[in-house]
C-alpha positions as CSV (number, residue, x, y, z in Angstrom):
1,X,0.0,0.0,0.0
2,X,1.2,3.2,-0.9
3,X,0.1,6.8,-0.1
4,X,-0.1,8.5,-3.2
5,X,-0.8,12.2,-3.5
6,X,-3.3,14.3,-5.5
7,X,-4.4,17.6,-6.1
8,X,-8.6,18.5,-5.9
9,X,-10.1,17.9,-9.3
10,X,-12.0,20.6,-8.5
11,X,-8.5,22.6,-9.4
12,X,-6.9,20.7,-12.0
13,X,-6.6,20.9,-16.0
14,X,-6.2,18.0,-18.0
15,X,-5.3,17.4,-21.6
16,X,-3.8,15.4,-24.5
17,X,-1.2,16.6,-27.1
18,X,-0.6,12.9,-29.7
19,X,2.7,11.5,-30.2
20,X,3.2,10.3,-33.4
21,X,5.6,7.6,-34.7
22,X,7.5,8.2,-38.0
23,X,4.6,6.6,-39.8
24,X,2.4,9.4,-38.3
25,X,0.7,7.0,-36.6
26,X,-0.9,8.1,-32.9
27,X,2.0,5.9,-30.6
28,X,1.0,7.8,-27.3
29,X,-0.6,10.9,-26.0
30,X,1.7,13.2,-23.5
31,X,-0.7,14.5,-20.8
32,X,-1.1,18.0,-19.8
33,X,-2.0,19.1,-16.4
34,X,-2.2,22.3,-14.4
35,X,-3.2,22.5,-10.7
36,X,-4.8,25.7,-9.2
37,X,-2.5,28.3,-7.3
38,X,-5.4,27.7,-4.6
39,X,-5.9,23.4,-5.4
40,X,-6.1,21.7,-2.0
41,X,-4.4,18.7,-1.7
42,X,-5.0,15.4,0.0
43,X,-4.0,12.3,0.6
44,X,-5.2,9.1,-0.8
45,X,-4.5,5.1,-0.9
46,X,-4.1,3.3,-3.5
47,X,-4.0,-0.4,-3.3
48,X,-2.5,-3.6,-4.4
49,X,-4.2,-2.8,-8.1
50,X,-3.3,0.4,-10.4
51,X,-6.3,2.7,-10.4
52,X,-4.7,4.8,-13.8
53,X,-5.9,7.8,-12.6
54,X,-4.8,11.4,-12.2
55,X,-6.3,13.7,-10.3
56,X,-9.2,11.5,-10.0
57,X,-9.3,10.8,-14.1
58,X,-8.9,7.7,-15.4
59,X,-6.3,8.4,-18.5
60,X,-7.6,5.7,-20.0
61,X,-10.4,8.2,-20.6
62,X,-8.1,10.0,-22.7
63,X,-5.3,8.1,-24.6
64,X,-7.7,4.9,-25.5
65,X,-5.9,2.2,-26.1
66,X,-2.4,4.3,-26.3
67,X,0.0,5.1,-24.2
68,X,0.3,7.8,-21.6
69,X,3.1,9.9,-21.5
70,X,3.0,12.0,-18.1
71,X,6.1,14.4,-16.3
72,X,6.0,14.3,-12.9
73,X,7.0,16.7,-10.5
74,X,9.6,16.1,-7.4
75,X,6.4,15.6,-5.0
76,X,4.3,13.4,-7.4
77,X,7.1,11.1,-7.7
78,X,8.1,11.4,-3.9
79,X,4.8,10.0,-3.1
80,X,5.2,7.1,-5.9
81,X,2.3,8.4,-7.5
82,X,3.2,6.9,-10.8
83,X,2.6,3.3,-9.0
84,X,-1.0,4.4,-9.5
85,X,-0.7,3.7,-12.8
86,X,0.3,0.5,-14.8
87,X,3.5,0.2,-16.4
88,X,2.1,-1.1,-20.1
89,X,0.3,2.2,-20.2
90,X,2.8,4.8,-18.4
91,X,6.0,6.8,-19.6
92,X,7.2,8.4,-16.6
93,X,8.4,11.9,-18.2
94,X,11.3,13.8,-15.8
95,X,14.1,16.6,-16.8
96,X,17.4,16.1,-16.2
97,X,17.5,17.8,-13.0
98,X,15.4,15.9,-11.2
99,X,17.9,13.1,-11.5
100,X,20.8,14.5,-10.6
101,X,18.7,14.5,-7.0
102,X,20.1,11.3,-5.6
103,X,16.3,10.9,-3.5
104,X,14.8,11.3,-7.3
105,X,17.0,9.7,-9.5
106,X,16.8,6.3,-6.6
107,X,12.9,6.4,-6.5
108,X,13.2,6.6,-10.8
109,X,15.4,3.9,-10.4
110,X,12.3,1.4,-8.9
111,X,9.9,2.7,-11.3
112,X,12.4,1.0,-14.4
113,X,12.9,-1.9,-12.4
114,X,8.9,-2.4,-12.2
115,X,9.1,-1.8,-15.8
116,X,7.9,1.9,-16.3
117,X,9.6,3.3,-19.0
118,X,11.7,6.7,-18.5
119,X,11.6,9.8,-20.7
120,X,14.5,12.5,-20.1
121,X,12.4,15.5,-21.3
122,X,13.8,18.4,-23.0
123,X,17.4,16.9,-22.8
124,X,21.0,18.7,-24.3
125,X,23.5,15.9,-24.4
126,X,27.0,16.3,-22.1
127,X,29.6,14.1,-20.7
128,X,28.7,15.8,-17.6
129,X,25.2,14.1,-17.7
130,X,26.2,10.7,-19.2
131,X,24.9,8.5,-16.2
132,X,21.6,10.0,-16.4
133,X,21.6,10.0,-19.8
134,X,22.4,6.3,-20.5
135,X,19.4,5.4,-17.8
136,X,16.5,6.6,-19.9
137,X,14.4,4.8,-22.3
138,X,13.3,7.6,-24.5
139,X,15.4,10.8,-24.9
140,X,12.7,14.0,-25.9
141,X,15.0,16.8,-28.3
142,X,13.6,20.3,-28.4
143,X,13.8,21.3,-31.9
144,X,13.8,24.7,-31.1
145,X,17.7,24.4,-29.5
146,X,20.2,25.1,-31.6
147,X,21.3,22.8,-34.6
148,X,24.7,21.9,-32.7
149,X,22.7,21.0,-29.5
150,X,20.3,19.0,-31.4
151,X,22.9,16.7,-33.7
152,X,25.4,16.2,-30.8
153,X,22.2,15.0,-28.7
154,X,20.8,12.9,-31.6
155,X,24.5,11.2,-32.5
156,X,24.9,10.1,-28.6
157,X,21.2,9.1,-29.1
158,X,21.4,7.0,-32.3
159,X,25.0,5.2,-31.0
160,X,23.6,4.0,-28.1
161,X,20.5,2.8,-29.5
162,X,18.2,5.2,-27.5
163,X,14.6,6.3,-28.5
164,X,14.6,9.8,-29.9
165,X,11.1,11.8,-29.5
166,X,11.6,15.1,-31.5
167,X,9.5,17.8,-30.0
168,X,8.6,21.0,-30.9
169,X,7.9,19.5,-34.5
170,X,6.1,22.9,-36.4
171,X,6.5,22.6,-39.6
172,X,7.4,20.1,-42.7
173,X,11.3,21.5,-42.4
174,X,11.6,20.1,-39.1
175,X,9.5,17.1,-39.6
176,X,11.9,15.6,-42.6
177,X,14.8,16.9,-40.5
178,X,14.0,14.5,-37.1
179,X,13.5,11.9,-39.9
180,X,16.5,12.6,-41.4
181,X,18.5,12.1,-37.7
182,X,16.6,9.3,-36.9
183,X,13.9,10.2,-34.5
184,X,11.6,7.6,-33.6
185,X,8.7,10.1,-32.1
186,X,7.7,13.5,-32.9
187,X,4.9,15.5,-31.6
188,X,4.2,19.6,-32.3
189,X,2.1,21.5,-34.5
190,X,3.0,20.5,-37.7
191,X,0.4,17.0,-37.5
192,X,-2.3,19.3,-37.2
193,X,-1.4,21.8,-40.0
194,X,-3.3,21.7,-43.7
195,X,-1.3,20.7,-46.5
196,X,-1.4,23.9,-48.4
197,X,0.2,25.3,-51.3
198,X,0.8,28.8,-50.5
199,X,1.2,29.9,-54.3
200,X,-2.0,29.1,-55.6
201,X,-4.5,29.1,-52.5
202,X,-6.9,26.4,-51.1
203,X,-8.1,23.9,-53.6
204,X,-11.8,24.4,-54.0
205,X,-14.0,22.1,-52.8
206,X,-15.8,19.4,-55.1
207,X,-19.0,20.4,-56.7
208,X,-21.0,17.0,-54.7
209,X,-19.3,18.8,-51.1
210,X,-19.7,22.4,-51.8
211,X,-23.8,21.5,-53.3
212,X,-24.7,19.6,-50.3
213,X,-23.7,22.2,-47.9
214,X,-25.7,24.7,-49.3
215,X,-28.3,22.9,-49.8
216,X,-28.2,22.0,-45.5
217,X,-27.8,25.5,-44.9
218,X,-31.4,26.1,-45.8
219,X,-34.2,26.1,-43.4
220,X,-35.9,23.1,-44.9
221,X,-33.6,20.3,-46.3
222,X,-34.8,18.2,-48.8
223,X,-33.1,14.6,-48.7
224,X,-33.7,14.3,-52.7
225,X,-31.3,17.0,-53.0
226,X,-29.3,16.0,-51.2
227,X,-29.2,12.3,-52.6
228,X,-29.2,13.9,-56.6
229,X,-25.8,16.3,-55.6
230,X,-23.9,13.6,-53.6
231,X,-24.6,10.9,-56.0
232,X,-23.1,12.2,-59.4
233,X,-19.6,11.8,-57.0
234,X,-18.8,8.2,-56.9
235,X,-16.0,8.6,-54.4
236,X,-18.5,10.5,-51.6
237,X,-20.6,7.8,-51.9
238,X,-18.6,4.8,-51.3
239,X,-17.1,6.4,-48.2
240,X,-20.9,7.2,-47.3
241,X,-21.4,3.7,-47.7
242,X,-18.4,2.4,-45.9
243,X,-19.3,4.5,-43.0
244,X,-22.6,3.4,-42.7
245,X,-21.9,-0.5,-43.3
246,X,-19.2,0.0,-40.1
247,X,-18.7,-1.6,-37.1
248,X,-19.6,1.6,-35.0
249,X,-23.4,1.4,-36.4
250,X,-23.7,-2.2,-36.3
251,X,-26.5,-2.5,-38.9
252,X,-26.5,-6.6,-39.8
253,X,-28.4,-6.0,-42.9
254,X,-25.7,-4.0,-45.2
255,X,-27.1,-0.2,-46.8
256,X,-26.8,-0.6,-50.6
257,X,-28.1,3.6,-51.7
258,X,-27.0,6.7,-50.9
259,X,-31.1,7.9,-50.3
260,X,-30.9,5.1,-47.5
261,X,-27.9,5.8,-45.9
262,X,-29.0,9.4,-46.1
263,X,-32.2,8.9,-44.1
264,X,-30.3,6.1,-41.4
265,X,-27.9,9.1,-40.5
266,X,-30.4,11.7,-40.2
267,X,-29.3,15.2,-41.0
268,X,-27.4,16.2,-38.1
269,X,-25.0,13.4,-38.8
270,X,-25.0,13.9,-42.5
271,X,-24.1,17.4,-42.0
272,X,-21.5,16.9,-39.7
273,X,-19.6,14.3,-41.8
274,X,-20.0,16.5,-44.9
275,X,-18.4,19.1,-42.8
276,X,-15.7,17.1,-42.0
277,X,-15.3,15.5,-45.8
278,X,-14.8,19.8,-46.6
279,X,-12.1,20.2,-43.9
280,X,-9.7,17.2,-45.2
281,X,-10.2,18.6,-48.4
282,X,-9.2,22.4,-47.7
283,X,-6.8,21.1,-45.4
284,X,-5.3,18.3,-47.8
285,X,-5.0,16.6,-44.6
286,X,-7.1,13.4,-44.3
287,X,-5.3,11.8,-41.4
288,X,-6.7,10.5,-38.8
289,X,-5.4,12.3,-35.9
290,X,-6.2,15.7,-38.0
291,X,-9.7,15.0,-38.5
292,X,-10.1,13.7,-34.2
293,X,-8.7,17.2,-33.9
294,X,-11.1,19.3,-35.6
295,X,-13.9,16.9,-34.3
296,X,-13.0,17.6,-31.1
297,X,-12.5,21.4,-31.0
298,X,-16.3,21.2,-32.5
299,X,-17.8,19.3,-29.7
300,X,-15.6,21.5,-27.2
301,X,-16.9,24.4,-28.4
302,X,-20.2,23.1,-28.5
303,X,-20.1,22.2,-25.1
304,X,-18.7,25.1,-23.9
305,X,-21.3,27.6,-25.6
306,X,-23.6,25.8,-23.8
307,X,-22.1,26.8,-20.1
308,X,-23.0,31.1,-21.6
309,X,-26.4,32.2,-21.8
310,X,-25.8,33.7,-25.6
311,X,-24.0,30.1,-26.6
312,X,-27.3,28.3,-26.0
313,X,-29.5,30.4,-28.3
314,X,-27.5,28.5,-31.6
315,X,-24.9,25.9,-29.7
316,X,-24.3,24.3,-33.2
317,X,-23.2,27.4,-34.8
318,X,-20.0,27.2,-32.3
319,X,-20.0,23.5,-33.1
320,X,-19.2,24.6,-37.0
321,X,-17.0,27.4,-35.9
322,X,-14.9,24.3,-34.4
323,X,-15.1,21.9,-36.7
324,X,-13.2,24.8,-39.2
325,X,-10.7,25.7,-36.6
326,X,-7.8,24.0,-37.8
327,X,-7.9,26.0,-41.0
328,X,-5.9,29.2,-38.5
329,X,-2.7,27.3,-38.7
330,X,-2.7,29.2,-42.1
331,X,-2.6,32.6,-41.3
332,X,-5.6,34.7,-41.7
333,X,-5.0,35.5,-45.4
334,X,-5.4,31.8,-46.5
335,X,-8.1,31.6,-43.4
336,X,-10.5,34.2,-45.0
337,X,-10.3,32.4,-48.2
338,X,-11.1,29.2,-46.9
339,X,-13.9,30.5,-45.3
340,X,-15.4,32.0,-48.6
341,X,-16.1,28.4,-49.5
342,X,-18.5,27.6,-46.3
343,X,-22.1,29.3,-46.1
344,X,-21.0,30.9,-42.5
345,X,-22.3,33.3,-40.4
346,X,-20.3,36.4,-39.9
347,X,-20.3,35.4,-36.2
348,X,-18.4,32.3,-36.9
349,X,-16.1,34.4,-39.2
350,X,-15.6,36.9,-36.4
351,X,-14.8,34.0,-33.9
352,X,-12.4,32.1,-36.1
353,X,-10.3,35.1,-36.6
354,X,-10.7,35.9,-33.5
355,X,-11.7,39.5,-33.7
356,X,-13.6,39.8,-30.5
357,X,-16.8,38.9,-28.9
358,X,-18.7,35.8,-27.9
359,X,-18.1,33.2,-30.5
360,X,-14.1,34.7,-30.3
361,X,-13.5,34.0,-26.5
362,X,-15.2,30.7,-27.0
363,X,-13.1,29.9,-29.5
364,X,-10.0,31.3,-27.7
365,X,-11.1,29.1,-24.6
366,X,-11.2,26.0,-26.2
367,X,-8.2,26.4,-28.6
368,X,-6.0,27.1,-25.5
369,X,-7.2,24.7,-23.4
370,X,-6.4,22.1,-26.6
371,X,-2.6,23.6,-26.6
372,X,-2.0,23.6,-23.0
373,X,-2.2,27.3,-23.0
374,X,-4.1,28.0,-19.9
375,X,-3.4,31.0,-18.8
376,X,-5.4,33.6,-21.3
377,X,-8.7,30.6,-20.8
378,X,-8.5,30.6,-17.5
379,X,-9.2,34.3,-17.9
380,X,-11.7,34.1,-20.1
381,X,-13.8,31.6,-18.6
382,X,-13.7,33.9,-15.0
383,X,-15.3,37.1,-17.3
384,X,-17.8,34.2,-18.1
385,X,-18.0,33.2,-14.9
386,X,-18.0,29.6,-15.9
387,X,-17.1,26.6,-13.7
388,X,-14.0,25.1,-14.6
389,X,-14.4,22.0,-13.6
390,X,-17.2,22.0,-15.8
391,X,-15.2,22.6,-18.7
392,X,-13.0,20.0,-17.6
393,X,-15.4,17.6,-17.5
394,X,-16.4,18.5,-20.7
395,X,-13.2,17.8,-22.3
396,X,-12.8,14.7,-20.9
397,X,-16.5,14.2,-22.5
398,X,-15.5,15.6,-25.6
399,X,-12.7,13.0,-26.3
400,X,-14.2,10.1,-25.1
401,X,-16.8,10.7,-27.8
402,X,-14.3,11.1,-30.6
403,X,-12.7,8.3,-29.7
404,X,-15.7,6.4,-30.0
405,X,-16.6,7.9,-33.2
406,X,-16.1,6.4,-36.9
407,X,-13.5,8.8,-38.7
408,X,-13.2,6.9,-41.7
């Protein structure tokens, strides 16, 4: 039995930023967490069997059936509380200065030998380091540092046979560069980002995409017209089809027509996944990960509308506002053009450039709270006066719900 420390849930952030392998595949999510200035703290036992929880979440909740990648502080890992977890689903993240603490680098030391795996965050290779730096599993390289910093640590990495997770991966420049010096990991901005090519714009969308949105941004929706715009593209319909012959509806007889699939869905659904379909497209970014991304800052926003008196007179307009958000990665310029091709309120417009107002600071909320960026949120939400565990909650909600969801 071990007493394990925690702060009030009542006081604590939570989120997920993905991992990716070289393949771009989701290997883990690193868990972000902030405690309250004014969290209480208690203590708790935890018994013979790993509860996986933090702060009173199960992570499970939030990496699926992925790995958790979390950095303790001195005190968390004083009071063991990675034993809380179990080791097939934990990385225990710590910077190098924590280990050169004798206490620290001792309790770490247990941890590997129960098999937890050990990330030196944020890590500049010296010989002063070396016996710190030859006990970890996974080294993390900032690729913000300086080039010299970065190849010295990534040689000492690749000759003895360590891990490499290249952080701080913006943009396609220093994406094929951590390829190129054999990075195993990466995680930063750049997974999200569209796919764009700056010299001639967005591509348009395709006639079948950009028909049927107009046509479900009319007050009355016809399903024939929708069936006669989506049909002529033989493409949208066999993903249409593949979606709803999936697993995640679980229909045993199989949907041959687009006009039956069509009426199955129902409208809200419909419009959502055509929404999404217009995203990839702008974006030329059809990964997974991308699309779970812009899925969830929709249902975030959603939800958090709905916690403001104004946000619950049209919560699906801030639903759409989300759903478009990863579109600001481009700059404002390609933004306002992307935007042209989506029948949108000027409200939306407003909040996705973030020129002030309601639909802005929900936007702003739920953006930051995404990145870890907590402090100009947690401002916002006070104006609001909105409960922040509440929004907690409902990011924890959010996720769950996207993983659940059919993104093919």
């Amino acid at each position: 039995m071990y007493k394990l420390w925690e702060s009030d849930i009542l006081d604590a952030l939570i989120a997920r930023r993905p991992v990716f392998d070289v393949g771009g595949n989701v290997f883990a999510y690193d868990l972000l967490y902030r405690i309250a200035e004014n969290g209480g703290k208690k203590m708790v036992v935890c018994g013979s069997e790993p509860t996986n929880k933090l702060f009173d979440v199960d992570v499970r909740r939030l990496v699926g059936k992925t790995r958790a990648f979390i950095t303790f502080t001195d005190e968390m890992l004083r009071a063991r509380l990675p034993l809380a977890f179990s080791a097939d689903i934990l990385t225990v993240g710590v910077h190098k200065d924590q280990l050169e603490n004798a206490e620290i680098m001792e309790i770490c030391c247990d941890l590997k030998e129960r098999g937890f795996m050990i990330a030196l965050k944020d890590f500049e290779y010296s010989k002063s380091c070396d016996e710190i730096f030859r006990f970890a599993d996974i080294v993390e390289i900032g690729f913000g540092k300086p080039v010299k910093a970065i190849e010295e640590t990534a040689y000492v990495c690749r000759y003895s046979n360590k891990l490499m997770l290249a952080a701080d991966i913006d943009d396609r420049e220093r994406f094929d560069y951590a390829r190129q010096l054999g990075c195993t990991f990466m995680e930063g901005l750049f997974f999200a980002k569209p796919e764009i090519d700056f010299d001639n714009g967005i591509r348009p969308l395709p006639a079948s995409i950009s028909g049927a949105i107009s046509i479900m941004s009319k007050p009355d929706v016809e399903i024939e017209e929708i069936v006669n715009v989506l049909s002529v593209d033989s493409a949208v319909c066999q993903r249409l089809l593949r979606l709803i012959n999936s697993v995640y509806f679980g229909f045993t007889t199989k949907i041959a027509s687009i006009n039956q699939a069509i009426v199955v869905l129902g409208l809200d659904y419909l419009r959502e996944w055509i929404y999404l379909m217009a995203v990839q497209k702008i974006m030329n970014n059809e990964s997974a990960e991308s699309t779970k991304t812009s899925l969830l800052m929709a249902k975030f926003c959603r939800k958090i509308a709905l916690l403001i008196p104004e946000g619950k007179k049209n919560p699906e307009s801030f639903y759409l506002m989300g759903l478009l958000s990863m579109v600001v990665f481009c700059g404002e310029k390609v933004l306002v053009e992307a935007l042209d091709e989506f029948p949108i309120t000027s409200d939306i417009k407003k909040g996705l450039l973030r020129r002030g107002g309601t639909y802005s600071d929900v936007f702003e909320m739920a953006f930051g709270y995404l990145l870890g960026d907590w402090n100009n949120y947690e401002e916002i939400a006070a104006a609001y006066e909105i409960d922040m565990k509440a929004i907690s909650d409902g990011y924890i909600e959010c996720v769950e719900e996207v993983e659940k969801a059919d993104l093919n």
